[in-house]
C-alpha positions as CSV (number, residue, x, y, z in Angstrom):
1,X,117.9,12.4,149.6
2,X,119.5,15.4,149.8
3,X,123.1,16.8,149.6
4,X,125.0,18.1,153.0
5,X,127.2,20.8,153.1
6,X,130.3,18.8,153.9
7,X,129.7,17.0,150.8
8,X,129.8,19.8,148.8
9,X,132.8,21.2,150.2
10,X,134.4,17.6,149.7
11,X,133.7,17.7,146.5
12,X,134.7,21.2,145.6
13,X,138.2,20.6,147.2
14,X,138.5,17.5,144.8
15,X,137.9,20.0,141.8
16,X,140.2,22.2,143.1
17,X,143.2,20.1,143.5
18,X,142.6,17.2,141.2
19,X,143.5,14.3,143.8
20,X,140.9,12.7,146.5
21,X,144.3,12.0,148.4
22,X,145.2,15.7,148.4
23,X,141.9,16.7,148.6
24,X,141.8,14.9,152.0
25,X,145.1,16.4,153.2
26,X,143.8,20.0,152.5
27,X,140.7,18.8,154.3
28,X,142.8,16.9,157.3
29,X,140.3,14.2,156.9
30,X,140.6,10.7,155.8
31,X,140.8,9.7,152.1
32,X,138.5,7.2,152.8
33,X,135.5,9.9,153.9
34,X,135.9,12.0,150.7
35,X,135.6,9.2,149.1
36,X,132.4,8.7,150.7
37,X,131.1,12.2,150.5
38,X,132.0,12.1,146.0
39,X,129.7,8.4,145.9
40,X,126.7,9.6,148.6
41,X,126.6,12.8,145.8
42,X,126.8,10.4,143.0
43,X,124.1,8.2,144.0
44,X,122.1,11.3,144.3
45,X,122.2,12.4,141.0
46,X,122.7,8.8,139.7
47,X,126.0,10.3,137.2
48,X,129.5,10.0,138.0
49,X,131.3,13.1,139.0
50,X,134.6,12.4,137.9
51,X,136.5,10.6,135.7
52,X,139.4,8.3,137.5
53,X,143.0,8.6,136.1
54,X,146.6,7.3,137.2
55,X,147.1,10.9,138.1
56,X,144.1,12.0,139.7
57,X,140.6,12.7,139.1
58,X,138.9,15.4,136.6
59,X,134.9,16.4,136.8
60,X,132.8,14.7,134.4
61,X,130.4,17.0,132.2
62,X,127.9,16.2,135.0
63,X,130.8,17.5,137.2
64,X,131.4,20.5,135.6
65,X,127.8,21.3,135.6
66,X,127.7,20.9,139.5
67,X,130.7,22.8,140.0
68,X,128.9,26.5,140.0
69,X,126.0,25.1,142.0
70,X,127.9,23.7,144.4
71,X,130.3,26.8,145.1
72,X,126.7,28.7,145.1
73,X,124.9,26.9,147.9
74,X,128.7,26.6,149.8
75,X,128.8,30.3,149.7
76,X,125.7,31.0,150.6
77,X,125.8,28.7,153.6
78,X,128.7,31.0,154.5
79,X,127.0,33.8,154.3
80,X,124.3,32.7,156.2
81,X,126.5,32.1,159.0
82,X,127.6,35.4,159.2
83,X,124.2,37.1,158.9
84,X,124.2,40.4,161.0
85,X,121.6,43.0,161.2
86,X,122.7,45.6,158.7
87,X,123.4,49.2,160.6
88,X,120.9,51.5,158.4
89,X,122.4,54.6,160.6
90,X,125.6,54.2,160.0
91,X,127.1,56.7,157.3
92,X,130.2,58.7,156.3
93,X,133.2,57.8,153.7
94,X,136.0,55.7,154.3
95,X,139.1,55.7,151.1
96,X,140.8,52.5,150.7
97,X,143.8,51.9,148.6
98,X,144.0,48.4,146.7
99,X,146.6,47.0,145.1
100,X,145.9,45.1,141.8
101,X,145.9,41.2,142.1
102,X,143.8,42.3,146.3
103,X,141.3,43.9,143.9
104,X,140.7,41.0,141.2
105,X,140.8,38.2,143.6
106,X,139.9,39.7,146.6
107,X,138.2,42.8,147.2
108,X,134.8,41.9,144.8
109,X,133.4,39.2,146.7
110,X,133.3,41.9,149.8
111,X,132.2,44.9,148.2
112,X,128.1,43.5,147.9
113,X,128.1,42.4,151.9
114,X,129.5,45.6,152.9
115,X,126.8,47.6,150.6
116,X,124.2,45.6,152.4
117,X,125.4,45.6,155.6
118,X,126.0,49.0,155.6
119,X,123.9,51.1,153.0
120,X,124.8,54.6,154.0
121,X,128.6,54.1,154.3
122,X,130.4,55.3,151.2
123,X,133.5,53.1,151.1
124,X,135.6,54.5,147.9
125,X,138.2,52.0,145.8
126,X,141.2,53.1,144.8
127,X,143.3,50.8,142.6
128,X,146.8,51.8,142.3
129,X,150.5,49.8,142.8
130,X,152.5,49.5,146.5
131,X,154.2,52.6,146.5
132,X,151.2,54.8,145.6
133,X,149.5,53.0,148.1
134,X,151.9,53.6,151.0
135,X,152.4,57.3,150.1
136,X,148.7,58.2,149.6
137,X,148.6,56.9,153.3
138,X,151.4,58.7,154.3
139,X,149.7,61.9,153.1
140,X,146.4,61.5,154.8
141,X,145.0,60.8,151.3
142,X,143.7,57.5,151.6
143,X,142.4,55.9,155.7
144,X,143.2,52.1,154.5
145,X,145.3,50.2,152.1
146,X,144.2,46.6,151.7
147,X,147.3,45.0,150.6
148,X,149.6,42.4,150.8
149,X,150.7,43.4,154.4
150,X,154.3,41.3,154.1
151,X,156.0,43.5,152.3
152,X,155.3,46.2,154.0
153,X,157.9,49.2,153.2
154,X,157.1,52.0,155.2
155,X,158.1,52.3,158.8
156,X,155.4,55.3,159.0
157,X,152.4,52.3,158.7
158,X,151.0,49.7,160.5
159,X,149.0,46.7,159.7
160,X,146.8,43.8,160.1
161,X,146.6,40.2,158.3
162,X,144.0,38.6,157.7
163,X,144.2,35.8,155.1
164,X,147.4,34.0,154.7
165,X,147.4,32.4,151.1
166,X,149.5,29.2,150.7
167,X,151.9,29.8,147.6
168,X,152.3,26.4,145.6
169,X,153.9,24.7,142.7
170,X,151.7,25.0,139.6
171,X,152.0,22.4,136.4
172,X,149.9,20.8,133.8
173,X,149.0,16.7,134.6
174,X,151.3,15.9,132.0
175,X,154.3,17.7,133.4
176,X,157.9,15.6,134.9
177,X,157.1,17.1,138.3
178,X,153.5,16.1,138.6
179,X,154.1,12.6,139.9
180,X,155.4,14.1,143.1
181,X,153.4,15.5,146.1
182,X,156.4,17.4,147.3
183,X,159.0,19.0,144.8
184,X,162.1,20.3,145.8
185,X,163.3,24.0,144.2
186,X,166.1,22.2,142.8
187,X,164.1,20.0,140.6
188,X,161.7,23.2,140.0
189,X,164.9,25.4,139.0
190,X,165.6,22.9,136.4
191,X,162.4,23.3,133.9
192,X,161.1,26.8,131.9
193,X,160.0,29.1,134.8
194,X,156.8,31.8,133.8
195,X,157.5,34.6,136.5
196,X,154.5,36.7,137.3
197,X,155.7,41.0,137.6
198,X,152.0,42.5,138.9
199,X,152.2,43.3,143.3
200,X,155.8,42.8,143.6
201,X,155.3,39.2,143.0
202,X,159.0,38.8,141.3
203,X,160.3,40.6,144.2
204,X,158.5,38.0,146.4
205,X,159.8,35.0,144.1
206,X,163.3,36.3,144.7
207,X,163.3,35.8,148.3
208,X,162.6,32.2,148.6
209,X,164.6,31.3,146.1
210,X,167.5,32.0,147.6
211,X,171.0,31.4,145.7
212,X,169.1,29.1,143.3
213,X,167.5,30.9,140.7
214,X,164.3,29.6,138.4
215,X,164.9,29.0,134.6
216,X,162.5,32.5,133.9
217,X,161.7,31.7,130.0
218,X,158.6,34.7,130.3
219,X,157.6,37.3,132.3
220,X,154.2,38.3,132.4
221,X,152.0,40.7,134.2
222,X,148.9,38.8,133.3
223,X,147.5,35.9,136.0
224,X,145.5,34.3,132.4
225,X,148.6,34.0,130.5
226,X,150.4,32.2,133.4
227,X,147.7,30.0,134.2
228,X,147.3,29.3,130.3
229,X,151.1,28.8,129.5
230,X,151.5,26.0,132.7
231,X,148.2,24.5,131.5
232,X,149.9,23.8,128.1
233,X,152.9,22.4,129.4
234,X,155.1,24.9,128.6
235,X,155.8,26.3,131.9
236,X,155.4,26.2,135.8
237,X,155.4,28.4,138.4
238,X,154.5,29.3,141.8
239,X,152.0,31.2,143.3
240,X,149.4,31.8,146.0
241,X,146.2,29.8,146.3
242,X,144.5,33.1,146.1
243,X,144.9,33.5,142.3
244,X,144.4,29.8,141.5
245,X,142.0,28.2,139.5
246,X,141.9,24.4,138.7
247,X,141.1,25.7,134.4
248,X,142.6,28.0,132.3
249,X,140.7,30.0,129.6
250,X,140.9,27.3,126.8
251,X,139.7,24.4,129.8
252,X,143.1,23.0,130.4
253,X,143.9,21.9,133.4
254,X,146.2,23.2,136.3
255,X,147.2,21.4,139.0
256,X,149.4,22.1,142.3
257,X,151.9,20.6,144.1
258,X,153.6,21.4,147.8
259,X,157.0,22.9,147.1
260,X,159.8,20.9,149.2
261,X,160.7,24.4,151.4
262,X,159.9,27.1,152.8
263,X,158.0,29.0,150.8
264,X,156.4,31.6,152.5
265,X,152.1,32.5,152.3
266,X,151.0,35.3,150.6
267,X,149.4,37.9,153.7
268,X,146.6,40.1,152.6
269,X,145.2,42.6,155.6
270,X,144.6,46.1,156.3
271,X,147.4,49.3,156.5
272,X,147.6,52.2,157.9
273,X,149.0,55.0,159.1
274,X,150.8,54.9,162.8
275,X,149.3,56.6,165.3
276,X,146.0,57.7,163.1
277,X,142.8,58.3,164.4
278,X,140.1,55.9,163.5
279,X,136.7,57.7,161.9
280,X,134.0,56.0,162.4
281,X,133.9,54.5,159.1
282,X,137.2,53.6,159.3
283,X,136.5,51.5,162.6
284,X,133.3,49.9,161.1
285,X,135.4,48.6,157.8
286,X,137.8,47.1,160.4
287,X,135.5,45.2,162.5
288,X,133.8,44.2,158.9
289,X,137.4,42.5,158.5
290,X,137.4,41.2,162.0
291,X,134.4,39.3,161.7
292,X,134.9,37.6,158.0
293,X,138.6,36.3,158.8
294,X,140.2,35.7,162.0
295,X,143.0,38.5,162.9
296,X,146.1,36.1,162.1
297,X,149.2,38.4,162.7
298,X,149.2,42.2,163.5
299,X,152.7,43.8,162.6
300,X,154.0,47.2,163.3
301,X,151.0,48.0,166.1
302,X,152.7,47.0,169.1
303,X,150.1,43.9,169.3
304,X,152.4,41.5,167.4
């Protein structure tokens, strides 16, 4: 017998959140048929896959040692699906400007594809903050800025989303908050906020939270030292699903849980500036970004 792919990504999802019942919600499937999916794997390899708690589930060591496989054969299968035949005539430069947490989480998982798909096509990286971003494209010194596209400053640029990244609560198991699937920001202003500083993500935390404010005990610009400090218990925060990771560096765990409100995604996608004229390069990186996400939200281009 072998494994199928929505098994795997049944499975994953369980690793991810740490509940079968959330799991299932993510999935908008029954409980009952992830369930199913964890003990048709199990039988498989004859080892349980996780280990059954009051407050969720966490792998085994046979778990863990699944985990990378499974991702591996998931992405692959992806991949697969989006095979096209690479254009070997294709050449010329296209500058992009990235902004720091877009190029850890983000931009690596592309640059590979695009270097296969299109060998000739020089696309240059740039890593700098927002505003260097939005100038250098305001110059003419950069053709893209792949960016979090909802906090857009300049009226000069326009944009396209393409991923919108659900921002949740993030605690350890053992935290007060934990028993709840949804927690309101009144009971999340109450306990020892870590705030994260790098891509304007205190200016983001700011606008959801309205008149309330968090209990900031920390301020970091490092994603590690967040996800290890809430893994400890010492803190929690919120942040997208983009930068999450079920472990922290010392293999604690880090779960999430649906703030109560509004509390708005995080929107990655491609910038501009108005009225430019797309190289060829420039238009073949676009459709690129067409074809791995859906086009979600255009702002600024008179296509909203």
């Amino acid at each position: 017998m072998s494994f199928t792919l929505r098994q795997l990504r049944y499975f994953l999802a369980v690793c991810e959140v740490g509940q079968v019942s959330a799991a299932a919600r993510e999935l908008y499937v029954s409980q009952s048929s992830v369930t199913t999916a964890i003990q048709e794997i199990e039988r498989v390899l004859e080892q349980p896959l996780f280990i059954r708690g009051s407050r969720g589930v966490s792998p085994t060591d046979v778990g863990l040692a699944f985990l990378p496989k499974a991702r591996e054969i998931v992405r692959m299968a992806d991949e697969a699906a989006r095979v096209t035949i690479p254009d070997a005539l294709l050449s010329g430069r296209v500058r992009v400007g990235v902004t720091y947490t877009v190029m850890a989480y983000f931009v690596p998982q592309h640059i590979q594809k695009i270097a296969s798909l299109y060998p000739h096509l020089e696309v240059e990286w740039r890593e700098m903050g927002r505003p260097e971003v939005e100038a250098q494209l305001d110059s003419g010194e950069l053709d893209f800025g792949l960016m979090l596209t909802s906090n857009l400053q300049s009226p000069l640029l326009q944009c396209e989303t393409f991923v919108h990244s659900k921002r949740r609560l993030w605690l350890a198991p053992t935290h007060p908050l934990a028993g709840a699937a949804q927690v309101p920001l009144t009971e999340i202003a109450r306990h020892p906020y870590v705030l994260l500083t790098v891509d304007e993500a205190a200016e983001t935390t700011r606008q959801y939270w309205g008149e309330l404010r968090p209990r900031v005990f920390l301020k970091t610009s490092s994603i590690e030292a967040v996800r290890s400090i809430v893994a400890n218990g010492n803190g929690i925060t919120i942040l997208s699903d983009m930068v999450y990771r079920p472990w922290s560096l010392e293999g604690k765990r880090v779960e999430t849980r649906v703030p109560q409100h509004q509390v708005p995604d995080m929107k990655i996608g491609l910038a501009w500036r108005r009225g430019a004229s797309f190289t060829g390069p420039m238009k073949t990186l676009q459709d690129y970004c067409h074809r791995q996400y859906a086009v979600t939200d255009v702002a600024g281009s008179g296509l909203a």
